[in-house]
MIDOSE-1310 file (N, C-alpha, C; in nm, 2 decimals, decimal comma, always signed):
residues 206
xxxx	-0,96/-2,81/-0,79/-0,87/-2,69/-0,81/-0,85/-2,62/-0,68; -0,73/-2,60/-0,68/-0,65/-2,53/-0,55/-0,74/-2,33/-0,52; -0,78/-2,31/-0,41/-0,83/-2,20/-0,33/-0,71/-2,10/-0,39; -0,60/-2,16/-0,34/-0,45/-2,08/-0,36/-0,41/-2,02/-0,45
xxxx	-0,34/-1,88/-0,46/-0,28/-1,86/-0,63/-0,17/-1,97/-0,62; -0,11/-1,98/-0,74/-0,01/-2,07/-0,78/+0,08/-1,92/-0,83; +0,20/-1,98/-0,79/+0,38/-1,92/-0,83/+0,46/-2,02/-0,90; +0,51/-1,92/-1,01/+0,60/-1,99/-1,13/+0,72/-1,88/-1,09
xxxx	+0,85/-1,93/-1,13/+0,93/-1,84/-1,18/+0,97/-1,86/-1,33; +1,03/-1,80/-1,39/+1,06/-1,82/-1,55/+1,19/-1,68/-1,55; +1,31/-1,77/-1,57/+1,42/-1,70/-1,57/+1,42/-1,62/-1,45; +1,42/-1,44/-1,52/+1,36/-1,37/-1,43/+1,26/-1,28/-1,39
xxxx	+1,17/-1,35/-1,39/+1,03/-1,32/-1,37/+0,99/-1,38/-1,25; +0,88/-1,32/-1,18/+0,83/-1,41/-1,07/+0,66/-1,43/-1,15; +0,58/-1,51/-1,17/+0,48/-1,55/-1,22/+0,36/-1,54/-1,07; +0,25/-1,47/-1,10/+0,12/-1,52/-1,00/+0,01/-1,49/-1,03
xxxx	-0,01/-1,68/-1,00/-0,16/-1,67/-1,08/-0,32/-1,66/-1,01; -0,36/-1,63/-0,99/-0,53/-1,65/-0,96/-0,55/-1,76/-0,99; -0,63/-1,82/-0,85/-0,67/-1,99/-0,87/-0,78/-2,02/-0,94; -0,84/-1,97/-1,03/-0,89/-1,99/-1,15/-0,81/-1,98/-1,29
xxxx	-0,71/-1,99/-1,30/-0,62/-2,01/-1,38/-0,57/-2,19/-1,39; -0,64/-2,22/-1,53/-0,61/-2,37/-1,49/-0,44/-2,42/-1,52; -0,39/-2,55/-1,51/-0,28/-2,59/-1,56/-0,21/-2,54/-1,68; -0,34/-2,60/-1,78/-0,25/-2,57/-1,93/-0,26/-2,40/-1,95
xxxx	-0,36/-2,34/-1,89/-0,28/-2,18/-1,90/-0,19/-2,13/-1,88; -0,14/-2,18/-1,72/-0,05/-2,11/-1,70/+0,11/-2,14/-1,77; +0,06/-2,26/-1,80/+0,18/-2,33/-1,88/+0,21/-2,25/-2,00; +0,10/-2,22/-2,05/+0,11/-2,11/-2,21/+0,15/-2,01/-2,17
xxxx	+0,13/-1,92/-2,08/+0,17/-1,81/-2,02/+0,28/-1,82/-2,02; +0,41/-1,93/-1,94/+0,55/-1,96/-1,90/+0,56/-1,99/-2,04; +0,57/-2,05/-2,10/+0,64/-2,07/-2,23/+0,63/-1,94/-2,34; +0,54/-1,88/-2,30/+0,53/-1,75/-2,43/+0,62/-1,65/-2,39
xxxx	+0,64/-1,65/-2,24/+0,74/-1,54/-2,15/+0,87/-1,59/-2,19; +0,90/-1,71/-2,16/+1,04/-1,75/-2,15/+1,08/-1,77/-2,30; +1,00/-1,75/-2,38/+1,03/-1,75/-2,52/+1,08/-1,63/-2,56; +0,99/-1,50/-2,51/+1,05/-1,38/-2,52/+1,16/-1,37/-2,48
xxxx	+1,24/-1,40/-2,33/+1,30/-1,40/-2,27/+1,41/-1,42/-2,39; +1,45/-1,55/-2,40/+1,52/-1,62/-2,51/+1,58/-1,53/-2,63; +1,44/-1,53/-2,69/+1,46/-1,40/-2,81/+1,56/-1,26/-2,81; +1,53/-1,24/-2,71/+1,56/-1,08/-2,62/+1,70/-1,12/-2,57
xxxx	+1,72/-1,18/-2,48/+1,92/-1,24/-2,50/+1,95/-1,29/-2,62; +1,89/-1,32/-2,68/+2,01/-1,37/-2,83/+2,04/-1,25/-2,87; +1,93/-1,14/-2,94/+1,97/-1,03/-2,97/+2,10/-0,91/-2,90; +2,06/-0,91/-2,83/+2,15/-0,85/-2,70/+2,23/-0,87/-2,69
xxxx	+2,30/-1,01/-2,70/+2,40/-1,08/-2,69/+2,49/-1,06/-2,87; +2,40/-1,00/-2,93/+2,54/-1,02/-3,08/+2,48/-0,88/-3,11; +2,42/-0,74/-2,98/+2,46/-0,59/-3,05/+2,34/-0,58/-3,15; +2,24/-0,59/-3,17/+2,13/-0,62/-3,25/+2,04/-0,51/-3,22
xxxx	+2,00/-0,52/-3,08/+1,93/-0,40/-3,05/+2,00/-0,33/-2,93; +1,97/-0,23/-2,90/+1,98/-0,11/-2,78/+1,89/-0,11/-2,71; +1,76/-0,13/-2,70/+1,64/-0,13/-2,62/+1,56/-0,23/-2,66; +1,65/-0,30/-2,52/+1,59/-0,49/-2,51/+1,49/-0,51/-2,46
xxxx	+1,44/-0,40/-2,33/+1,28/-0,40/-2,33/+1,17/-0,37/-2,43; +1,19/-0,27/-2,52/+1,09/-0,25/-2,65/+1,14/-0,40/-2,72; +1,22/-0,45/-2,73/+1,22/-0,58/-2,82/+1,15/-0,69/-2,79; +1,16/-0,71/-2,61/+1,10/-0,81/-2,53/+0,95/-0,81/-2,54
xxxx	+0,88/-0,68/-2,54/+0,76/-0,67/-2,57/+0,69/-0,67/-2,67; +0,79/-0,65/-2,83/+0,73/-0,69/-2,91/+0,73/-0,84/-2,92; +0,83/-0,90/-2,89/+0,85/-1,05/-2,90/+0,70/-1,09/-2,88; +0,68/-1,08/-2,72/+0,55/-1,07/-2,66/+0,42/-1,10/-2,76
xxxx	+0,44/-0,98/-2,80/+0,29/-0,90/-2,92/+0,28/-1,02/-3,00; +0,37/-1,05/-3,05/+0,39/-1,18/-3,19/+0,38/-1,26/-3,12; +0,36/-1,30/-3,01/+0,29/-1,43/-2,96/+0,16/-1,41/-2,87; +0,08/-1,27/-2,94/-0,05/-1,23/-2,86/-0,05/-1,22/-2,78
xxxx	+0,00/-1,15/-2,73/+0,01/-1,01/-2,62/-0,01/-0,93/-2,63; -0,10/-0,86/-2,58/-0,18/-0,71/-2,65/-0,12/-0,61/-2,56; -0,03/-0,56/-2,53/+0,06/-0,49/-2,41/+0,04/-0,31/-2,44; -0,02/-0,24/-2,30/-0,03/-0,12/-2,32/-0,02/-0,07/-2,22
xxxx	+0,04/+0,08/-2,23/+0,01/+0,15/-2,05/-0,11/+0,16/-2,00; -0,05/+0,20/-1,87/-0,16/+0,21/-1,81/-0,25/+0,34/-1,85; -0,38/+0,33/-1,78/-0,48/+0,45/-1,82/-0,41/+0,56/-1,74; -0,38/+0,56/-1,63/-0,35/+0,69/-1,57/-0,18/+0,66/-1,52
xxxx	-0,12/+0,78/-1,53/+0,03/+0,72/-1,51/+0,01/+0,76/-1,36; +0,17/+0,64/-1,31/+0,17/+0,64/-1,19/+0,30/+0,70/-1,14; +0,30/+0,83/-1,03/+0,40/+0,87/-0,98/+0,44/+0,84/-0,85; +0,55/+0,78/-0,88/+0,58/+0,71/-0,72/+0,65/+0,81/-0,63
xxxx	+0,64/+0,77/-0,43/+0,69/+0,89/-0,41/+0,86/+0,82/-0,40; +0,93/+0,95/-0,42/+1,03/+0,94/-0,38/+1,11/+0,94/-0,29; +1,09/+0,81/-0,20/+1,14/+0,81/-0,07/+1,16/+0,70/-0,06; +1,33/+0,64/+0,06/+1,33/+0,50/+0,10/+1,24/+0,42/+0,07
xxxx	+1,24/+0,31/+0,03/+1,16/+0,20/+0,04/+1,26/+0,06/+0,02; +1,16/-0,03/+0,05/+1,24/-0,16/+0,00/+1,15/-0,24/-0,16; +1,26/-0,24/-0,24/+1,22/-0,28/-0,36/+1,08/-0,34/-0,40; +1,06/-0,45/-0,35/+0,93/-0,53/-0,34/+0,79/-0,44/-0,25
xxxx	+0,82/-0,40/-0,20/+0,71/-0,25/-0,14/+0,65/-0,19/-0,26; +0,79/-0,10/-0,33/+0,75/+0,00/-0,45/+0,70/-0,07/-0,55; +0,72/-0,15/-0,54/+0,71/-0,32/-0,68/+0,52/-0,37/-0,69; +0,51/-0,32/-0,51/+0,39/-0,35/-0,53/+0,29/-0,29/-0,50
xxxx	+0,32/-0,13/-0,48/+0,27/-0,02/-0,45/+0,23/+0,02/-0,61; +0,30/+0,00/-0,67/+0,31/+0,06/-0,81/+0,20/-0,06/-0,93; +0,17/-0,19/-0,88/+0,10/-0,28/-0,93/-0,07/-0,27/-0,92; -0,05/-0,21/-0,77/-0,16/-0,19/-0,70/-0,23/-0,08/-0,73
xxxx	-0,17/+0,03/-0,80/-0,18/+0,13/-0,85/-0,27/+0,15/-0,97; -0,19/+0,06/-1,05/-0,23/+0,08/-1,23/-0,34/-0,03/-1,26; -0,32/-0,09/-1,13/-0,47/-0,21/-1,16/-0,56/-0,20/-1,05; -0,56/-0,29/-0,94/-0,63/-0,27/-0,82/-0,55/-0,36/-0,70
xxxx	-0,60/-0,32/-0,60/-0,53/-0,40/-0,47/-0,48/-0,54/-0,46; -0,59/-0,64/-0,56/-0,58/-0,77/-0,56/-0,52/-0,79/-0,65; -0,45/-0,76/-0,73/-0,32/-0,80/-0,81/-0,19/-0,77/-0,71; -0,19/-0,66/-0,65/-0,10/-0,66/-0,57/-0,05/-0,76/-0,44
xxxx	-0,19/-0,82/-0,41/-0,22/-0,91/-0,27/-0,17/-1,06/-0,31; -0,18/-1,09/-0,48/-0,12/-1,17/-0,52/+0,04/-1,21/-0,55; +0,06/-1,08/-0,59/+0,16/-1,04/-0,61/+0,26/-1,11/-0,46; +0,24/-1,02/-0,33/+0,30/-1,04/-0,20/+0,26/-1,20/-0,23
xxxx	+0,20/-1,25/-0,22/+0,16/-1,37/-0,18/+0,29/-1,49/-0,21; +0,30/-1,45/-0,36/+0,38/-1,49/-0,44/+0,55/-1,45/-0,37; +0,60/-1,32/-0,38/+0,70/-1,33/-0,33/+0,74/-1,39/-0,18; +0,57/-1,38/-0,09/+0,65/-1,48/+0,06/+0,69/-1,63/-0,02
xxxx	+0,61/-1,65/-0,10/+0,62/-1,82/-0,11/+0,78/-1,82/-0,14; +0,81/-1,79/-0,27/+0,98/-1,75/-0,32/+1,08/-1,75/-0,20; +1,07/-1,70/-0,08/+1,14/-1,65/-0,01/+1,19/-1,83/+0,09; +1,07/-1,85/+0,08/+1,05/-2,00/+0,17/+1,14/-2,11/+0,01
xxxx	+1,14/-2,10/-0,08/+1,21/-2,21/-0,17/+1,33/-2,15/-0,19; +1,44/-2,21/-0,12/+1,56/-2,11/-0,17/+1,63/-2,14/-0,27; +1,55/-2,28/-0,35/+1,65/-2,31/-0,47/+1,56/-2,19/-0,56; +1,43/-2,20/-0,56/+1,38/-2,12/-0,71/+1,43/-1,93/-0,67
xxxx	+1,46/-1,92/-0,52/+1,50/-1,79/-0,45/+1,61/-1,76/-0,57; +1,74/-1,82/-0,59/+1,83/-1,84/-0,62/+1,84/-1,79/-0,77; +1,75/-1,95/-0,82/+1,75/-1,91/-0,94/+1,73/-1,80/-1,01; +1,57/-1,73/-0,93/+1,57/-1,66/-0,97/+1,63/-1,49/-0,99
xxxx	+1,71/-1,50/-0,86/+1,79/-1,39/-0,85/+1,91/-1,39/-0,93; +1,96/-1,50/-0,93/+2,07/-1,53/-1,05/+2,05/-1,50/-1,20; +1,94/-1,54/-1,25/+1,88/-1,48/-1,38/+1,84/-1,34/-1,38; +1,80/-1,27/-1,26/+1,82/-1,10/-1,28/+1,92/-1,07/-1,29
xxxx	+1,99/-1,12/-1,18/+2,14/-1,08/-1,17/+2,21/-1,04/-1,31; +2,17/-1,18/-1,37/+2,26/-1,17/-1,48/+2,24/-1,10/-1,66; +2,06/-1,04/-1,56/+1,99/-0,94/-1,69/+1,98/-0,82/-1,68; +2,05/-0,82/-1,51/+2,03/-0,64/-1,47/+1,86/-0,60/-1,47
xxxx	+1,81/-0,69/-1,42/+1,62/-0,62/-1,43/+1,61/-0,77/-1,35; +1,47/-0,78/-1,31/+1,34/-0,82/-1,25/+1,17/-0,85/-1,27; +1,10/-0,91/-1,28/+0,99/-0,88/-1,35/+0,89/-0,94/-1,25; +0,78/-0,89/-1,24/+0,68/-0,93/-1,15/+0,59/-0,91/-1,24
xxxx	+0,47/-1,03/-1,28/+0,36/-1,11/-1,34/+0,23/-1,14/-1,28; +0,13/-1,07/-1,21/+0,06/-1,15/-1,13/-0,03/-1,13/-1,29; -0,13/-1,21/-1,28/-0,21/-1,28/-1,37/-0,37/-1,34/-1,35; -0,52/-1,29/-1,43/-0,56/-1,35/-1,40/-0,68/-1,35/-1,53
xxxx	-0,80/-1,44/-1,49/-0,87/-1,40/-1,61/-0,92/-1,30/-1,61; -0,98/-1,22/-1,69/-1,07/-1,11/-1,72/-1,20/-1,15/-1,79; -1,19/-1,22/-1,86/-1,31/-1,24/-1,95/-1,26/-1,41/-2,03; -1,35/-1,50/-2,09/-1,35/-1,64/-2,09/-1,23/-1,62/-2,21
xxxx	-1,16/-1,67/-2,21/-1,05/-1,70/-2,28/-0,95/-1,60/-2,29; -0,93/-1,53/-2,22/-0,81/-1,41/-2,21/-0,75/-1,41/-2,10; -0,60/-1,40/-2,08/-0,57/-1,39/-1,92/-0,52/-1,21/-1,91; -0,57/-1,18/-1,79/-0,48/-0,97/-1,77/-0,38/-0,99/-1,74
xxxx	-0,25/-0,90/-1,74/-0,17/-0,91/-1,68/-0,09/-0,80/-1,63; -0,01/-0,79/-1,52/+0,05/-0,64/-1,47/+0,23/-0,70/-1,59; +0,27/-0,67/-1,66/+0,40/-0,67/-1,64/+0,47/-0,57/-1,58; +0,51/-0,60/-1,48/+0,59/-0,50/-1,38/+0,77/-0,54/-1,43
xxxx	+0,85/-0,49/-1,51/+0,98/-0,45/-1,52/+1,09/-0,34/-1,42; +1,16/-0,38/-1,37/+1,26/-0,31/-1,30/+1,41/-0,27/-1,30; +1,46/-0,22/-1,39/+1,62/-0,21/-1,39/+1,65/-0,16/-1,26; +1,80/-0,31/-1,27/+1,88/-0,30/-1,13/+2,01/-0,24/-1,14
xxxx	+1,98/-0,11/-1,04/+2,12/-0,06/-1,07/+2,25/-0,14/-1,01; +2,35/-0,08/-1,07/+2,50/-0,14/-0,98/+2,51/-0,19/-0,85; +2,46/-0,08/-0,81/+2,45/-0,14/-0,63/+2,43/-0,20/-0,54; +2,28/-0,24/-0,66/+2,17/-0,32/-0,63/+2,21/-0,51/-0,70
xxxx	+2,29/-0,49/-0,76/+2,33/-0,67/-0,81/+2,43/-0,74/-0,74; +2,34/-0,79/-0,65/+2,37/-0,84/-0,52/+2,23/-0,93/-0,52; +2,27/-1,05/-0,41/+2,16/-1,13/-0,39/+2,05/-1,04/-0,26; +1,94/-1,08/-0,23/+1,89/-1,00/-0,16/+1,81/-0,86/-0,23
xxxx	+1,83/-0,82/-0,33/+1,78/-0,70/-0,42/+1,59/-0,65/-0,36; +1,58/-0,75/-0,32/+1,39/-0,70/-0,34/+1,40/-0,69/-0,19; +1,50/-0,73/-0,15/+1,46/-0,63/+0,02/+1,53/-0,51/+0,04; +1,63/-0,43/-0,08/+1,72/-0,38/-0,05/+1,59/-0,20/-0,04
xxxx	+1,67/-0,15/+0,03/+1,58/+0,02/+0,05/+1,69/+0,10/+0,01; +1,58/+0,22/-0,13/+1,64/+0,31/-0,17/+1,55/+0,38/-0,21; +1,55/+0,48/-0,28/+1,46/+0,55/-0,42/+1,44/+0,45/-0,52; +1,33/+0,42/-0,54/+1,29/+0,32/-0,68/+1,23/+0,42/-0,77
xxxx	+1,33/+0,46/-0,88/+1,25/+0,48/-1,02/+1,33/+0,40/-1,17; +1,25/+0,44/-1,27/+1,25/+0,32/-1,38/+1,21/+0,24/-1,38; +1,10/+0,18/-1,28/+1,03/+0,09/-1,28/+0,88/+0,15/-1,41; +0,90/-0,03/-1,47/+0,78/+0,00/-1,56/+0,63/-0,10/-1,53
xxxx	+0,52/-0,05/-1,59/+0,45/-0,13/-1,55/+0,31/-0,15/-1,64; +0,36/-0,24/-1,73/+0,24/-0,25/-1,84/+0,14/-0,32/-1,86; -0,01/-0,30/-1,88/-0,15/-0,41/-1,83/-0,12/-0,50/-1,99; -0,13/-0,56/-1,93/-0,11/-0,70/-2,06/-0,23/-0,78/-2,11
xxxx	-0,26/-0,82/-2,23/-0,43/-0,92/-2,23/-0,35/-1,05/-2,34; -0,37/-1,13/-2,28/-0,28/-1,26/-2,35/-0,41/-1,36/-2,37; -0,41/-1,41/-2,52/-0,49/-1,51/-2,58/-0,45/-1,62/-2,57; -0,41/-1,69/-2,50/-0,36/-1,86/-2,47/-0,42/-1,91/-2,58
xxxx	-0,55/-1,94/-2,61/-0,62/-1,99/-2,74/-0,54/-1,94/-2,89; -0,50/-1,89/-2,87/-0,49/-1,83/-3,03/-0,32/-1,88/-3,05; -0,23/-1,81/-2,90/-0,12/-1,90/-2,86/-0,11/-2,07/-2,91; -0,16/-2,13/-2,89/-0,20/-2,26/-2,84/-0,20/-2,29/-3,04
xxxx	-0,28/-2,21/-3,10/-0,33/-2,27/-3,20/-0,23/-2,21/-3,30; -0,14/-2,14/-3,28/-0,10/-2,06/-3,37/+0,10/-2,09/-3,40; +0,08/-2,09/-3,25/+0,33/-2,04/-3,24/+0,34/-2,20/-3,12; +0,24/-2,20/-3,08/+0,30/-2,32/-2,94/+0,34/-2,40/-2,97
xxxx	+0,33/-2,52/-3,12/+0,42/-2,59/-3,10/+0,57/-2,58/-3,10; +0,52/-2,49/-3,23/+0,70/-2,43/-3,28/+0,79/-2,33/-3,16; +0,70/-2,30/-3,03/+0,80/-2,24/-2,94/+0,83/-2,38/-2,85; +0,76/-2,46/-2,84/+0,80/-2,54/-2,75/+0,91/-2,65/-2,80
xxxx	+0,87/-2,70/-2,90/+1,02/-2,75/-2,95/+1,16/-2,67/-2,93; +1,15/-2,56/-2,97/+1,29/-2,44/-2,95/+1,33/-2,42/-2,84; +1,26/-2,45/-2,73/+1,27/-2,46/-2,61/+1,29/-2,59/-2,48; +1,32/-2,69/-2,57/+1,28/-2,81/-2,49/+1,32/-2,81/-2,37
xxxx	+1,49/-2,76/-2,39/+1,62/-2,82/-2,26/+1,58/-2,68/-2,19; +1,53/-2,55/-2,26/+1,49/-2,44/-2,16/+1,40/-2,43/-2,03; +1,30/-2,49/-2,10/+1,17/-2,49/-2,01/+1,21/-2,60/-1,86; +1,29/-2,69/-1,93/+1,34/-2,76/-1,78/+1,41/-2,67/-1,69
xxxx	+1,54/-2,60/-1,75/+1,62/-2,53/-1,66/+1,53/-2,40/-1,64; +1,45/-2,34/-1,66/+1,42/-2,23/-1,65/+1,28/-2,16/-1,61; +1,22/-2,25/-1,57/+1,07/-2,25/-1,56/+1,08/-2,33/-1,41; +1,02/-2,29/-1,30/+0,96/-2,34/-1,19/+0,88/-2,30/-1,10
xx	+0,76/-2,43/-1,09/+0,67/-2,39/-1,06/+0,71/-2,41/-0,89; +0,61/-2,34/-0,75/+0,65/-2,35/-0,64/+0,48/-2,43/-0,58
């Protein structure tokens, strides 16, 4: 087993995992996301719902994801920054430093692959948001997780976005507890079939 965290992207999400995170977890992880993902544009797409993040998250829930705020809310200051700073000022906050450490780690790697760079900015691009995932175990069969969401304004849908410097607010950021076991035993086949041709185009690991 790799020292290293491991980086996934999935649509648009950037995924990071803690090197005790084996193979077939993080795989359950990527498939339960991009399932949401999925769910959450179909609706959207035929006028269904108005608030595609409360939908995304319940998607989530129904595939065991226990998703809640944070204990203490976090106020960011309001001043210049560059996206990915606030992204992970605000991670580092609601959990502790080493989600955030993973977090960077993850985005240098992205920066060095310019196809998954691409990809993945193209799938914000084209959802108006962002998402940052670092991930790890907490306890034997559970993985934590930061889901970090970000709506990108007008100005900002452009390639380049996570280096761009402004005032960052509407950024959300919710601690997540995901049962892979129960996933696994429960929705995984039936998502992964629904997803066959997805998981290829839309899931990459770095």
């Amino acid at each position: 087993m790799t020292n290293q965290p491991r980086t996934a992207v999935v649509g648009h999400a950037l995924l990071s995992f803690f090197p005790e995170i084996d193979a077939s977890t993080r795989e359950q992880v990527q498939t339960a996301l991009l399932f949401a993902q999925r769910a959450t544009d179909d609706v959207l797409a035929d006028g269904l719902v108005e608030d595609g993040y409360g939908y995304y998250r319940n998607q989530l829930k129904s595939l065991g994801w226990d998703a809640t705020p944070p204990p203490l809310a976090y106020a960011p200051d309001l001043l210049r920054c560059r996206m990915l700073d606030a992204a992970l000022a605000q991670i580092g906050a609601v959990t502790d430093p080493r989600m955030a450490e993973v977090t960077r780690f993850s985005i240098d790697k992205l920066q060095h692959s310019s196809k998954a760079l691409l990809r993945f900015e193209k799938r914000s691009l084209e959802r108006s948001a962002f998402q940052l995932l670092p991930c790890r175990v907490s306890q034997p069969g559970y993985v934590d997780l930061v889901l970090y969401h970000q709506t990108l304004e007008s100005a900002d849908r452009c390639r380049g976005f996570l280096f761009f410097e402004r005032v960052v607010t509407g950024a959300r950021a919710d601690l997540v507890r995901f049962n892979p076991r129960l996933f696994e035993a429960t929705y995984a086949a039936r998502v992964r079939e629904r997803l066959t041709r997805a998981l290829l185009e839309d899931v990459h690991e770095l």
